[in-house]
N, CA, C and O atoms as a Maestro MAE file, in Angstrom:
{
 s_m_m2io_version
 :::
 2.0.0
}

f_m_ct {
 s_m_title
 :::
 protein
 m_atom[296] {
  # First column is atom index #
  i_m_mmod_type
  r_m_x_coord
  r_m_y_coord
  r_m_z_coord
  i_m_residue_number
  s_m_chain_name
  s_m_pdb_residue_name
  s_m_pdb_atom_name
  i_m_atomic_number
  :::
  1 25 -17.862 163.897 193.913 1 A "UNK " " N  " 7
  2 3 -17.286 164.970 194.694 1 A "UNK " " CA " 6
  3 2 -17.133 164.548 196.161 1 A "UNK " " C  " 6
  4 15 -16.168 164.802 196.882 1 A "UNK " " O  " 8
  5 25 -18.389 163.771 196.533 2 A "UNK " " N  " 7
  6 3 -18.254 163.940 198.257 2 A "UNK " " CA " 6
  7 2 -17.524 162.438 198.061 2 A "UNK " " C  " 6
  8 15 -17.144 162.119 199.188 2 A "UNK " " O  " 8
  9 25 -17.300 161.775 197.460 3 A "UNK " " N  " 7
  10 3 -16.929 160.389 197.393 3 A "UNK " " CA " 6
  11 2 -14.878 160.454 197.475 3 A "UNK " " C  " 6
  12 15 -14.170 159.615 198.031 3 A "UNK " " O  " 8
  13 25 -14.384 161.771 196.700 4 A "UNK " " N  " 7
  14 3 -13.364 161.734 196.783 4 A "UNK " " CA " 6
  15 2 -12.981 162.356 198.398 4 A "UNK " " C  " 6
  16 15 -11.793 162.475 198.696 4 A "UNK " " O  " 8
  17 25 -13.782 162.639 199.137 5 A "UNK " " N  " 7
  18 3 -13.389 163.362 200.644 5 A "UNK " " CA " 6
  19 2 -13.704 162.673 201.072 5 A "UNK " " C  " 6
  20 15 -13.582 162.903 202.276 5 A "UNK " " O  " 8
  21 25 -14.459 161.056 200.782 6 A "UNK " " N  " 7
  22 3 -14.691 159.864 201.600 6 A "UNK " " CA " 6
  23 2 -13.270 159.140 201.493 6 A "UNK " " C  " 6
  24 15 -12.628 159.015 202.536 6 A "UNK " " O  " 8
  25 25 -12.687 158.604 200.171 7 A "UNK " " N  " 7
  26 3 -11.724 157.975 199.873 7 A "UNK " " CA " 6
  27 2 -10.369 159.046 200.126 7 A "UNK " " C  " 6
  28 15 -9.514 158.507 199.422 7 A "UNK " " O  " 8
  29 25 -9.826 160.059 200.642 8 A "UNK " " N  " 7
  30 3 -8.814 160.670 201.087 8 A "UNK " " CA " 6
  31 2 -8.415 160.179 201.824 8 A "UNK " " C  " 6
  32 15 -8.968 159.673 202.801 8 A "UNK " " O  " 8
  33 25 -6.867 160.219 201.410 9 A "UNK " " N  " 7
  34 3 -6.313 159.174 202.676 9 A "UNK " " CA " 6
  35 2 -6.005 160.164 203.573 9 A "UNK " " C  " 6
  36 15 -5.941 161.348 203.242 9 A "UNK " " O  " 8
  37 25 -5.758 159.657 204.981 10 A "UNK " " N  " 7
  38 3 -5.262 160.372 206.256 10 A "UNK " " CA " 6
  39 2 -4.640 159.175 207.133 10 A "UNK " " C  " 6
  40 15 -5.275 158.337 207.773 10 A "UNK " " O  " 8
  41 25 -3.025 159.316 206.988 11 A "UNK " " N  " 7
  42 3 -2.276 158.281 207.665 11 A "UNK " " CA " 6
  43 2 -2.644 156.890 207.056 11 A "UNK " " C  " 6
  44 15 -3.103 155.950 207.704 11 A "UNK " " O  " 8
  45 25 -2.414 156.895 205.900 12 A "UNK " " N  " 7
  46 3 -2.309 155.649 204.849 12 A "UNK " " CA " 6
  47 2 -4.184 155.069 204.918 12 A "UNK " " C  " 6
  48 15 -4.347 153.935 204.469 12 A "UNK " " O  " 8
  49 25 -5.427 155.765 205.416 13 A "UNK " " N  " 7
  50 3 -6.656 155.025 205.479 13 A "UNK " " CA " 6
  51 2 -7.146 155.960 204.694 13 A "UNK " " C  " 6
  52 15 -6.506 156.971 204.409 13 A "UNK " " O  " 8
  53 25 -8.429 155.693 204.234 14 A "UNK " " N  " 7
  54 3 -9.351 156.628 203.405 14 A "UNK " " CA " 6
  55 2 -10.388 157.070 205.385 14 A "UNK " " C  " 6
  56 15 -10.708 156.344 206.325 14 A "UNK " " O  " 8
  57 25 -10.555 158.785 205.076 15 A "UNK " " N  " 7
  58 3 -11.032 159.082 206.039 15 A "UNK " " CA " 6
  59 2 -12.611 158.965 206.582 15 A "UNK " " C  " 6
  60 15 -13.236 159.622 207.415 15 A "UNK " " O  " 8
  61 25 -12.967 157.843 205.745 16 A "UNK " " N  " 7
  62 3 -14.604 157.402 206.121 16 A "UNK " " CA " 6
  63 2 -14.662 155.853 206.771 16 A "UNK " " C  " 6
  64 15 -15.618 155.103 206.967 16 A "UNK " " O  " 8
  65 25 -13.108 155.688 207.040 17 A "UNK " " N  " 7
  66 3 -12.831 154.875 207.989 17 A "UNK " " CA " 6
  67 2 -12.764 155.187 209.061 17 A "UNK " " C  " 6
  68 15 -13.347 154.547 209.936 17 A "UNK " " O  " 8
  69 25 -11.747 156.691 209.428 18 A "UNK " " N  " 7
  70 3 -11.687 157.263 210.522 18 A "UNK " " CA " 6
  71 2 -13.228 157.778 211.013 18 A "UNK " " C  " 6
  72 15 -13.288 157.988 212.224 18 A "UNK " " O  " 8
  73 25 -14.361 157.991 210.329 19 A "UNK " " N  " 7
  74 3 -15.305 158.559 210.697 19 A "UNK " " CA " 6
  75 2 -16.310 157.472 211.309 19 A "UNK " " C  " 6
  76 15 -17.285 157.978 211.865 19 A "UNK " " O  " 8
  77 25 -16.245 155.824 211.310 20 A "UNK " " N  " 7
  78 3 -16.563 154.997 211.582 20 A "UNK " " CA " 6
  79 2 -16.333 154.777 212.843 20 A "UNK " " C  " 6
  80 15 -17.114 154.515 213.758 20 A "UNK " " O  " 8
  81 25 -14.813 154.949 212.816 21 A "UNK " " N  " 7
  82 3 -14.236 154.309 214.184 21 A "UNK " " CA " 6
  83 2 -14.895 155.993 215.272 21 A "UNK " " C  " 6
  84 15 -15.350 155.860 216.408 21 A "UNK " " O  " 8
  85 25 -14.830 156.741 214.892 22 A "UNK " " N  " 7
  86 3 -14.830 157.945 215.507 22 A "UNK " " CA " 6
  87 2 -16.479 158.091 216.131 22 A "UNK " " C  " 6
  88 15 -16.651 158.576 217.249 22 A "UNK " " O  " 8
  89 25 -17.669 157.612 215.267 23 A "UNK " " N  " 7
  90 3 -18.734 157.754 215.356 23 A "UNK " " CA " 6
  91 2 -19.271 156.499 216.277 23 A "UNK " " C  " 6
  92 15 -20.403 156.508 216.761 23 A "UNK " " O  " 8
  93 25 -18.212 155.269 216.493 24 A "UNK " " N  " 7
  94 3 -18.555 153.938 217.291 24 A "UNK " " CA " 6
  95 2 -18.000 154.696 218.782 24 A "UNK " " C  " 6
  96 15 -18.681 154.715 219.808 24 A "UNK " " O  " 8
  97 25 -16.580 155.323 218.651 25 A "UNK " " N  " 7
  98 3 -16.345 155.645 220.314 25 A "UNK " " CA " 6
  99 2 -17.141 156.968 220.477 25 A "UNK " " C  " 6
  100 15 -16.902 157.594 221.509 25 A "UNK " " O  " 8
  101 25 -17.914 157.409 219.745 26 A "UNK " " N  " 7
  102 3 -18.850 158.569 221.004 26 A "UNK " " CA " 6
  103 2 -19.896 158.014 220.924 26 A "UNK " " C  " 6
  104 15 -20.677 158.165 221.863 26 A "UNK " " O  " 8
  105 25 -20.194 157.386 220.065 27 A "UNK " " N  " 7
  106 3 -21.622 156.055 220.620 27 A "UNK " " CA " 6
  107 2 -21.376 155.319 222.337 27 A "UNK " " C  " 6
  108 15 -22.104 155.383 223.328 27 A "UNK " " O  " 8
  109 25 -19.906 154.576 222.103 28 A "UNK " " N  " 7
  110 3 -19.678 153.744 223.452 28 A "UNK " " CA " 6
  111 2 -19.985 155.229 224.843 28 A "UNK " " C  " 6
  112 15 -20.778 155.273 225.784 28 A "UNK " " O  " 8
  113 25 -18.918 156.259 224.338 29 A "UNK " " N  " 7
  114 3 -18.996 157.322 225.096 29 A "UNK " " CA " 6
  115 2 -20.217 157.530 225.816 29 A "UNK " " C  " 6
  116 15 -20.533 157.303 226.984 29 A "UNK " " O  " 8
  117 25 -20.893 158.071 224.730 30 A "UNK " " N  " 7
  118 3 -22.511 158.637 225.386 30 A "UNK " " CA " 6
  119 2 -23.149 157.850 226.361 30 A "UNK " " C  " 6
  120 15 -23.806 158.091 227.374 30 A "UNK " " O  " 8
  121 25 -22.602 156.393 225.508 31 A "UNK " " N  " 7
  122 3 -23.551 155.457 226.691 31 A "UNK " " CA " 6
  123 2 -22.802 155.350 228.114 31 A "UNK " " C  " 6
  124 15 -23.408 155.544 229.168 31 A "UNK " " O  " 8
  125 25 -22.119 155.187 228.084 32 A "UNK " " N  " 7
  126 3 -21.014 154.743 229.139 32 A "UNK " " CA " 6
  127 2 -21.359 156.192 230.328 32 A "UNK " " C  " 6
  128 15 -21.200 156.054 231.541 32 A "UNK " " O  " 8
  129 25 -21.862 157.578 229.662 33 A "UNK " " N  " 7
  130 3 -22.190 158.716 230.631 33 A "UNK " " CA " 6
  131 2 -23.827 158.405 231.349 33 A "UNK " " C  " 6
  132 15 -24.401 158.443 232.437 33 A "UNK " " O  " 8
  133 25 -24.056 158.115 230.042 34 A "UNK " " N  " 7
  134 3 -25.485 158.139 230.499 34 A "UNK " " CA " 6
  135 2 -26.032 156.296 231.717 34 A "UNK " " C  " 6
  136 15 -26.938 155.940 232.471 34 A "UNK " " O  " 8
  137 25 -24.892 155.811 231.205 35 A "UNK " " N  " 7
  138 3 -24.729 154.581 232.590 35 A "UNK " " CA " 6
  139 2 -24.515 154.558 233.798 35 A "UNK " " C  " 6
  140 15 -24.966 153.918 234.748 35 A "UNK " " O  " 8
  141 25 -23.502 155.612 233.609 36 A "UNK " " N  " 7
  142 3 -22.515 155.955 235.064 36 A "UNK " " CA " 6
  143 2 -23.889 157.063 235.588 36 A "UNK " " C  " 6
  144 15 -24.687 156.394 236.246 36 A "UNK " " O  " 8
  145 25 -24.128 157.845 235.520 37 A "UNK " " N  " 7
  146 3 -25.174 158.800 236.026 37 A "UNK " " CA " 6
  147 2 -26.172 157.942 236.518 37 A "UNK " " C  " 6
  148 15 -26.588 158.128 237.661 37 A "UNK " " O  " 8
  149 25 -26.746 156.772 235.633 38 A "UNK " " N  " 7
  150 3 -27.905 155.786 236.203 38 A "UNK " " CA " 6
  151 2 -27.487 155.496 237.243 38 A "UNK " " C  " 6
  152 15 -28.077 155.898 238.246 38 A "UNK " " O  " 8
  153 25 -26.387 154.739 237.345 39 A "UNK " " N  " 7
  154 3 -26.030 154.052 238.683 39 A "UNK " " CA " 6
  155 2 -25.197 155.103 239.540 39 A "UNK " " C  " 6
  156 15 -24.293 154.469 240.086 39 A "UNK " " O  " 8
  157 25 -25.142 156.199 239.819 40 A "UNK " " N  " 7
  158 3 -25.080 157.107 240.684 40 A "UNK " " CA " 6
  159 2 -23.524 157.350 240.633 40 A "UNK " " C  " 6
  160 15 -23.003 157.677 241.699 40 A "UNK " " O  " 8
  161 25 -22.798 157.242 239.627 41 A "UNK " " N  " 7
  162 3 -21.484 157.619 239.460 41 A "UNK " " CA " 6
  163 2 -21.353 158.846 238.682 41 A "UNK " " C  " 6
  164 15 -21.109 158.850 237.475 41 A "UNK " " O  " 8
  165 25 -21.536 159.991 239.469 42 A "UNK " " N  " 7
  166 3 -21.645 161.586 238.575 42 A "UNK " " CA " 6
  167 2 -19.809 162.028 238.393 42 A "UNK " " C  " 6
  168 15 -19.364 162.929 239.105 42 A "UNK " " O  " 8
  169 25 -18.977 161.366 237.489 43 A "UNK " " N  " 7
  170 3 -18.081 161.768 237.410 43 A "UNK " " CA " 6
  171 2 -17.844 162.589 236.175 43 A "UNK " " C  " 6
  172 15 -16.773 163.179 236.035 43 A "UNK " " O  " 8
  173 25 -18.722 162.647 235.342 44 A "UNK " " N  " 7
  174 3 -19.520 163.115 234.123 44 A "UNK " " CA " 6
  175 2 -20.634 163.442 234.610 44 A "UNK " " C  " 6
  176 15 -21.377 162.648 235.188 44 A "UNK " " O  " 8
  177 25 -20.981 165.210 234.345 45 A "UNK " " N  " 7
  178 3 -22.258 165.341 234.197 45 A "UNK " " CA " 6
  179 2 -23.414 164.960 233.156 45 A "UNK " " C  " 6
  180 15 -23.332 164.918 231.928 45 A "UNK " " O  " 8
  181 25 -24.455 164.709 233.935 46 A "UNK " " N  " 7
  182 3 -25.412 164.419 232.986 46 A "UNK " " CA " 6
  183 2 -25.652 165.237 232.100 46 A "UNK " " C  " 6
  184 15 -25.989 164.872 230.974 46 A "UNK " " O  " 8
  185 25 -25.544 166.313 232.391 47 A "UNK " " N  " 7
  186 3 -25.753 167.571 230.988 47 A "UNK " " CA " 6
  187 2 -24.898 167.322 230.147 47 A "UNK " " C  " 6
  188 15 -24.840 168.211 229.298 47 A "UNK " " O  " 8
  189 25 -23.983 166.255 229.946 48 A "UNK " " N  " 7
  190 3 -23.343 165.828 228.717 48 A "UNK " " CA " 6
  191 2 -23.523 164.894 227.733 48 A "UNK " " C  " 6
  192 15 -22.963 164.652 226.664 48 A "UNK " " O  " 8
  193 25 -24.727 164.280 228.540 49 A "UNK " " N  " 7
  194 3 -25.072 162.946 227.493 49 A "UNK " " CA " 6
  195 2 -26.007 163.583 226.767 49 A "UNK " " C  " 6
  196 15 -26.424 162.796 225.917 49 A "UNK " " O  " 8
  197 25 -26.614 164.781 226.682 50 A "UNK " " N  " 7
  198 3 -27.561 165.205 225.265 50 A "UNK " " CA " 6
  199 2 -26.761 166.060 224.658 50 A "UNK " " C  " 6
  200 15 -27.400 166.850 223.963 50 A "UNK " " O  " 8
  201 25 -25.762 166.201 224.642 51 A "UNK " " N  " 7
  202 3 -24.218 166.805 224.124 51 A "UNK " " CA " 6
  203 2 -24.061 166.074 223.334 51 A "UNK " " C  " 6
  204 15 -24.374 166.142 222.145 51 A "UNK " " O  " 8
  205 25 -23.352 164.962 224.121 52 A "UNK " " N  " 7
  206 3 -22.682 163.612 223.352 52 A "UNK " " CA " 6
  207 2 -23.776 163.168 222.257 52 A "UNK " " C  " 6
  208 15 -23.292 163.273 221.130 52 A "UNK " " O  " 8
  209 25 -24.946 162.759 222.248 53 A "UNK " " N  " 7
  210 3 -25.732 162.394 221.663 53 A "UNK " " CA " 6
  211 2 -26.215 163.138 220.365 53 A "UNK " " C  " 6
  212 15 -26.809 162.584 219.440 53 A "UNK " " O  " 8
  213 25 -25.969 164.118 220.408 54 A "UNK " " N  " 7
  214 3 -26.231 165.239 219.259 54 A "UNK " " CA " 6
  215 2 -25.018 165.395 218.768 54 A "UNK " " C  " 6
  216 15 -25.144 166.092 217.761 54 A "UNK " " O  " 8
  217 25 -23.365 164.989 219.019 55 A "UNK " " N  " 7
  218 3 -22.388 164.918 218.001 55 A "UNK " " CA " 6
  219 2 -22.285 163.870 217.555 55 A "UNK " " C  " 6
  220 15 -21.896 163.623 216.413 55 A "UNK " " O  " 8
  221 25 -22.691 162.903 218.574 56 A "UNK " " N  " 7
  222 3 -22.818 161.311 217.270 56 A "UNK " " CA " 6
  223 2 -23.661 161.290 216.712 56 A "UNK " " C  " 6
  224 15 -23.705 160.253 216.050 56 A "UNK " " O  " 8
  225 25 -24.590 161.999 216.546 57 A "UNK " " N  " 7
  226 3 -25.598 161.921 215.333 57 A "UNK " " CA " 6
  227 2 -25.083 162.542 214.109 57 A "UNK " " C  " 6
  228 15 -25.087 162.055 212.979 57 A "UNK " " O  " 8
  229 25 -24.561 163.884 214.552 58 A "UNK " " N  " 7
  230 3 -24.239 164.712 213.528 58 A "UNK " " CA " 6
  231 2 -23.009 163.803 212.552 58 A "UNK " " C  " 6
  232 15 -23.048 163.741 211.323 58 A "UNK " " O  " 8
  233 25 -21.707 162.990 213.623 59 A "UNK " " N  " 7
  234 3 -21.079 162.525 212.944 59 A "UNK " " CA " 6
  235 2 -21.759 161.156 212.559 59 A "UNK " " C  " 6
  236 15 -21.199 160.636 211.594 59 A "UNK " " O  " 8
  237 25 -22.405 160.718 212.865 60 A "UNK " " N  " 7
  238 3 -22.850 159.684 211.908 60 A "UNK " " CA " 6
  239 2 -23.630 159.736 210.775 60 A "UNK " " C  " 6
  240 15 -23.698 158.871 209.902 60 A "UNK " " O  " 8
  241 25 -24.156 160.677 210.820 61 A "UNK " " N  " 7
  242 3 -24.925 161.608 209.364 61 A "UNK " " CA " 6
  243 2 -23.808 161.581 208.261 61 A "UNK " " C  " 6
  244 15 -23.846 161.023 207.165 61 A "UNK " " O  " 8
  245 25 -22.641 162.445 208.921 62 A "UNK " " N  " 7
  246 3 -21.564 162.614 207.900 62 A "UNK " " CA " 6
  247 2 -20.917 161.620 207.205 62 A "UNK " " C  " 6
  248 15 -20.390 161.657 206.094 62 A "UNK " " O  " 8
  249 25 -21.071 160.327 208.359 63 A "UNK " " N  " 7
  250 3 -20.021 158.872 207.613 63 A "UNK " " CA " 6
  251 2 -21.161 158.032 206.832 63 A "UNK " " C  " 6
  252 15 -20.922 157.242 205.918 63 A "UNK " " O  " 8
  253 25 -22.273 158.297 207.281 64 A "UNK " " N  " 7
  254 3 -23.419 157.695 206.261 64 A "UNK " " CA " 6
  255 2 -23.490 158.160 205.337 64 A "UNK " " C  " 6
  256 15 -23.837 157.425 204.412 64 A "UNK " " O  " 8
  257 25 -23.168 159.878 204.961 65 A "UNK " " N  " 7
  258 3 -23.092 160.618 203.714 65 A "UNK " " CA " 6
  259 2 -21.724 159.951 203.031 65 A "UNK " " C  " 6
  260 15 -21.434 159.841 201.840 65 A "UNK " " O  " 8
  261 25 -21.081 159.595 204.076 66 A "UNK " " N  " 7
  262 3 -19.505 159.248 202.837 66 A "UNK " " CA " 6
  263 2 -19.932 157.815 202.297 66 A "UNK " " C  " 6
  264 15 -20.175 157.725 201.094 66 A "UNK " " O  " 8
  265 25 -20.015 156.951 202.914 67 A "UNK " " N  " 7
  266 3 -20.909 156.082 202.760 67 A "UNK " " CA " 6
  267 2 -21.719 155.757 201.434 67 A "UNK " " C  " 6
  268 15 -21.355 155.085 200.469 67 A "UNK " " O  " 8
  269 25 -22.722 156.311 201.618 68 A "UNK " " N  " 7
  270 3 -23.665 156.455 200.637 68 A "UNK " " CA " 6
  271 2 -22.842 156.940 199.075 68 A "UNK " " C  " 6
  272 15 -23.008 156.316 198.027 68 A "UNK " " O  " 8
  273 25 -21.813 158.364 199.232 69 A "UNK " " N  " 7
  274 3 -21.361 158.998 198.508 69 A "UNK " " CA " 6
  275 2 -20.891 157.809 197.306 69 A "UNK " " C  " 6
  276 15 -21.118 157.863 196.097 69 A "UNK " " O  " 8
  277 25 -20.096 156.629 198.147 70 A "UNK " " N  " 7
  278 3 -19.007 155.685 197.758 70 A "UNK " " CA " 6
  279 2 -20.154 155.088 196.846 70 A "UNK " " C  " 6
  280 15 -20.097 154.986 195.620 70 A "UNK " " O  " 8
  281 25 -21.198 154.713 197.658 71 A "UNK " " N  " 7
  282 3 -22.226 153.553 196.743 71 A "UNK " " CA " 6
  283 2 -22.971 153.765 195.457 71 A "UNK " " C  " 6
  284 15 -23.347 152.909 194.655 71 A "UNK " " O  " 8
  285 25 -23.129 155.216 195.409 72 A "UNK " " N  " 7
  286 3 -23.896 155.992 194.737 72 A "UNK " " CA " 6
  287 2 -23.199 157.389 193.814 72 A "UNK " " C  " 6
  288 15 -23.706 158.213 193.052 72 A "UNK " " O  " 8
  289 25 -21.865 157.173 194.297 73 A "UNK " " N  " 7
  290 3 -21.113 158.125 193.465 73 A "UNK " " CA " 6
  291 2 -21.830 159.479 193.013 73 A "UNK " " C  " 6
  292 15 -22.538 159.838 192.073 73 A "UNK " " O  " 8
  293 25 -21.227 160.102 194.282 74 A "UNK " " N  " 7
  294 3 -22.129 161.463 193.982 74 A "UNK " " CA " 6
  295 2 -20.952 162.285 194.903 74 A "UNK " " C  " 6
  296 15 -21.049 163.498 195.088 74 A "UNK " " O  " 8
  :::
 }
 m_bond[295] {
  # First column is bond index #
  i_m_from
  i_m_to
  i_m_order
  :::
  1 1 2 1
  2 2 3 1
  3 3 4 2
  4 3 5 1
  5 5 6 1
  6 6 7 1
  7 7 8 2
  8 7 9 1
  9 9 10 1
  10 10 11 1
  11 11 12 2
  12 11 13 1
  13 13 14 1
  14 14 15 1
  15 15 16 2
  16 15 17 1
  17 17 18 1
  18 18 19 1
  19 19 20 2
  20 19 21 1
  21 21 22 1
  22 22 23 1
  23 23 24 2
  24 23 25 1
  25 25 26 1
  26 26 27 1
  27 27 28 2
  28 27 29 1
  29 29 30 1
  30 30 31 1
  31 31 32 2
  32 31 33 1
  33 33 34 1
  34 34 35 1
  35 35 36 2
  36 35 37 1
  37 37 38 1
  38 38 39 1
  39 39 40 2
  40 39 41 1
  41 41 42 1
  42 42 43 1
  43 43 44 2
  44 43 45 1
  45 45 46 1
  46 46 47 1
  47 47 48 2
  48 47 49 1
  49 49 50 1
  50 50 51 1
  51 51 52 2
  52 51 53 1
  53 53 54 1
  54 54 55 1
  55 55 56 2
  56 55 57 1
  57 57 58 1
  58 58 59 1
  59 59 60 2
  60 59 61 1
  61 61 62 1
  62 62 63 1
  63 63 64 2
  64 63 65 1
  65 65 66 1
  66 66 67 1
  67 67 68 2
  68 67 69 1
  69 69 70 1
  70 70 71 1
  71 71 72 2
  72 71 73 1
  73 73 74 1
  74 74 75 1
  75 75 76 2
  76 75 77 1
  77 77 78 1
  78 78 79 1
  79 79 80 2
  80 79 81 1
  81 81 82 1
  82 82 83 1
  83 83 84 2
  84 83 85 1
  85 85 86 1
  86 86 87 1
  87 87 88 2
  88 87 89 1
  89 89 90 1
  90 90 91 1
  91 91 92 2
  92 91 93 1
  93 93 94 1
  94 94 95 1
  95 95 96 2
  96 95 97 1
  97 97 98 1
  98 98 99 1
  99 99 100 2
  100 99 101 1
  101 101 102 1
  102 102 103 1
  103 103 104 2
  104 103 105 1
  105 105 106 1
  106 106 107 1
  107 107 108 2
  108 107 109 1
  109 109 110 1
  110 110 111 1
  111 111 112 2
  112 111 113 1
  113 113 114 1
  114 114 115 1
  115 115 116 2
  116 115 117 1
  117 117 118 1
  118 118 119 1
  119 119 120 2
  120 119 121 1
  121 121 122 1
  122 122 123 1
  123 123 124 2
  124 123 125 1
  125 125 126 1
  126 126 127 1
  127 127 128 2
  128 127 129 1
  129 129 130 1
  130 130 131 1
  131 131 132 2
  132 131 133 1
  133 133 134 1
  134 134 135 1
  135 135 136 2
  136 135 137 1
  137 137 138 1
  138 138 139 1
  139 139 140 2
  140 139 141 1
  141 141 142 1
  142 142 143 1
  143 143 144 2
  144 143 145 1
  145 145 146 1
  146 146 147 1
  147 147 148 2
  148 147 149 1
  149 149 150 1
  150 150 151 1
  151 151 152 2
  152 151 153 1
  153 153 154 1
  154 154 155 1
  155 155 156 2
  156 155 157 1
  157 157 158 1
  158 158 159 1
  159 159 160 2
  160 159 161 1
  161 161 162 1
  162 162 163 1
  163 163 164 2
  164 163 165 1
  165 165 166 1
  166 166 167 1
  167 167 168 2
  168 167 169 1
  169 169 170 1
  170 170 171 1
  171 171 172 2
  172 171 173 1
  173 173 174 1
  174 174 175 1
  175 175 176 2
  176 175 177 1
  177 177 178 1
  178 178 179 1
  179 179 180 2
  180 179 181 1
  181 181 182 1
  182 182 183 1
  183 183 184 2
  184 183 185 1
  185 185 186 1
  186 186 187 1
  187 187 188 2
  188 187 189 1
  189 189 190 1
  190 190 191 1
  191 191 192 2
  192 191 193 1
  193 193 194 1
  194 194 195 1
  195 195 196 2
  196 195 197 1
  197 197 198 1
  198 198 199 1
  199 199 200 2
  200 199 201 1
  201 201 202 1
  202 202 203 1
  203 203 204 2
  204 203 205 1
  205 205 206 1
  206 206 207 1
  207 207 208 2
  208 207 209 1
  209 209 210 1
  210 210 211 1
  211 211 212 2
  212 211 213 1
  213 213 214 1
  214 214 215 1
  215 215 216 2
  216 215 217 1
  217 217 218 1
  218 218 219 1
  219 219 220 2
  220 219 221 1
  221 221 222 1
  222 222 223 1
  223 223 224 2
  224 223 225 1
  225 225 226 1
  226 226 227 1
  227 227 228 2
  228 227 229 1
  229 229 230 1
  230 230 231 1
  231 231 232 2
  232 231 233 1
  233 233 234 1
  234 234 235 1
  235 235 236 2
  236 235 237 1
  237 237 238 1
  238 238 239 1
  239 239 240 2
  240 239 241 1
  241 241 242 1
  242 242 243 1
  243 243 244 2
  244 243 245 1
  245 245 246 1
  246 246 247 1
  247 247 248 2
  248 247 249 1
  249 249 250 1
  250 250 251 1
  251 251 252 2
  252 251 253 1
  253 253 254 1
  254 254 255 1
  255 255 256 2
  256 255 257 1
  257 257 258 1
  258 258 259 1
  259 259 260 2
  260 259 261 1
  261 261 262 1
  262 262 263 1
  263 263 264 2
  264 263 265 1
  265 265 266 1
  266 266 267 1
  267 267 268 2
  268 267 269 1
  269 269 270 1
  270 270 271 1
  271 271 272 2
  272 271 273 1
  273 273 274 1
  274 274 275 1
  275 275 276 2
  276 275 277 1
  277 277 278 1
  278 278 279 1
  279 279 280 2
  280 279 281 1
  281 281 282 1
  282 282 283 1
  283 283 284 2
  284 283 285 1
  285 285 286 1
  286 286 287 1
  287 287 288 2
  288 287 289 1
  289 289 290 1
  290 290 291 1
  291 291 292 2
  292 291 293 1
  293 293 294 1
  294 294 295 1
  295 295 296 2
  :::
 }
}
């Protein structure tokens, strides 16, 4: 079941590709806020990097579930 909403295509890819690429740029994201704030560049508030950090988890939960889904067919 969750394996066929891993393998759906969206613009000719299966969408647990898109959830890869999607879950690597709010990884770079988060960090890149929580960098700029270190070194005193507040062009991003800091109240966004425990934002950011709690949707790349959530989406990386989800692409590990598709993931898994594929390996384990479930």
């Amino acid at each position: 079941m969750i394996h066929n909403i891993a393998f759906a295509q969206f613009l000719g890819q299966p969408l647990v590709m898109y959830g890869g690429l999607f879950t690597f740029l709010l990884l770079l994201f988060t960090a890149t806020v929580g960098l700029l704030n270190f070194k005193g560049i507040l062009i991003i508030p800091f109240k966004w990097h425990p934002r950011l950090a709690i949707t790349t988890i959530i989406v990386a939960i989800i692409h590990a579930l598709f993931g898994l889904s594929i390996l384990f067919n479930f």
